[in-house]
Structure formats: structure tokens, C-alpha cells
C-alpha positions, 0 to 999 in steps of 0.5 A: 702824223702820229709823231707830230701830234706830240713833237714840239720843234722848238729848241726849248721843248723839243727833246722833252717832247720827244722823251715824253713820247718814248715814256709817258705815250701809250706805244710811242716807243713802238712808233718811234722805233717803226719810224727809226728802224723803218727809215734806215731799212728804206734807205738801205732798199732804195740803194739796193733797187738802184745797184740792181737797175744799174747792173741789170741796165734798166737806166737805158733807153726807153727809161732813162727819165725814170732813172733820173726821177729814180735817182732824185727819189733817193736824194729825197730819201736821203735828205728825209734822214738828214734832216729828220735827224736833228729833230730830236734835239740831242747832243748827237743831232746836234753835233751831226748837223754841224757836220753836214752844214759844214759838208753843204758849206764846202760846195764850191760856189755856193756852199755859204748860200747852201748852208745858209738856206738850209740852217736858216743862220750862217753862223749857229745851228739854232732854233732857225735850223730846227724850225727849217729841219722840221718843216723840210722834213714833215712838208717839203720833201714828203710832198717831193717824193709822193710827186717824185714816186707817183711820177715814177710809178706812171712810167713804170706803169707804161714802159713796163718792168724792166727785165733781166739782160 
């Protein structure tokens, strides 16, 4: 919420706000950093719980829908990084979501529609991409996994932790 109070998601503005607030904003750095460093390392957690749950079996039955909604809770997680990642408007982001687009544009099938949800314009990553990244980001996906990890958190609560084999 902090990040939000000084980000700007327009293509005009977006990498100056975001300057300003590592610069001229008391402590933004730091709560830039937290946001950054604390993604990755909750994408390396979420990967690291999923070896485990695979290799200790917890998958299997009873809680085979609690691996399910486990797994969607990573893509989430996944997709939180892919799309916070543009947000800064840097040549590095912006040629990053270029290649992603181009990864969703290979889905056999539907990868034309895929990427063209996703950057709003079939053709350039633009303002349209920056606007959808945003708001997929700040609203989409945190509401999917507070829904998502309180869904979780209810079946671990009645089936119980799983033990080791």
C-alpha cells in the first residue's frame, strides 16, 4: 500500500515516480528493497514447501484438493513476479515482458488471445500493458491468493499437517 501511495502506472511517469521514491522518499528505498528481496525469497519458500509436500506425499488422499489449490497458490506467486516487473518502466522490464508476451504468445492455440489479454495490444508492450500489469498486480492476483491461501489454510486446518512417511 505504501508503494502505491507514490507509484504512478503511466508510461509518462512511471520510472520517475518510482526514482523519486528510492531518492526523495524517507525510507522508500528500504520499502522497496523489502518488497523486492522479500518476493524473491517467497517464491523461493513457496518452491521449497512444494519439494517437500511432493517428496513427503502429503499430495495424496485426503488432500489432493489442498495440493491443487497449493499449486494455483504458486502460479499465483509466479504471476505476482511476472507482472510486478514491468511496473518500474526500465529498459530491463521492458524488454523482459517482451519476452514473456512472446512465451504466452506460444501456447498453441490460444497463445495470440493469451498475450493479447495479458498486454492489452497484440502488437506493442505499451501503456495498455503497463495499465493491465498494474492492476493485475495491485488487485487481480492479491485478492486470488488471499481467496486461494485462506482456502488452503481451511483445509490444513481440518485435515491436519501432514506428517513425515
Amino acid at each position: 500500500m505504501f508503494l502505491t501511495m507514490y507509484y504512478v502506472p503511466d508510461i509518462i511517469n512511471a520510472w520517475e515516480s518510482v526514482k523519486y521514491l528510492q531518492t526523495q522518499v524517507a525510507h522508500g528505498q528500504i520499502v522497496r528493497g523489502m518488497h523486492h528481496w522479500g518476493a524473491s525469497v517467497v517464491i523461493v519458500m513457496i518452491f521449497l514447501h512444494t519439494l517437500r509436500v511432493f517428496f513427503q506425499g502429503a499430495y495424496k488422499k485426503p488432500r489432493e484438493l489442498n495440493w491443487v489449490v497449493g499449486v494455483l497458490l504458486f502460479f499465483v506467486m509466479l504471476g505476482l513476479g511476472f507482472t510486478g516487473y514491468l511496473l518500474p518502466w526500465d529498459n530491463k522490464a521492458f524488454f523482459a515482458t517482451q519476452v514473456g508476451l512472446e512465451i504466452a504468445e506460444s501456447v498453441p492455440y490460444i497463445g495470440g488471445d493469451l498475450k493479447t489479454l495479458l498486454a492489452g495490444d497484440p502488437e506493442i508492450v505499451g501503456a495498455k500493458t503497463l495499465a493491465r500489469f498494474f492492476a493485475i498486480h495491485v488487485f487481480f492476483l492479491p485478492a486470488a491468493l488471499f481467496a486461494l491461501m485462506g482456502a488452503h489454510f481451511i483445509m490444513i486446518r481440518r485435515q491436519g499437517i501432514s506428517g513425515p512417511l
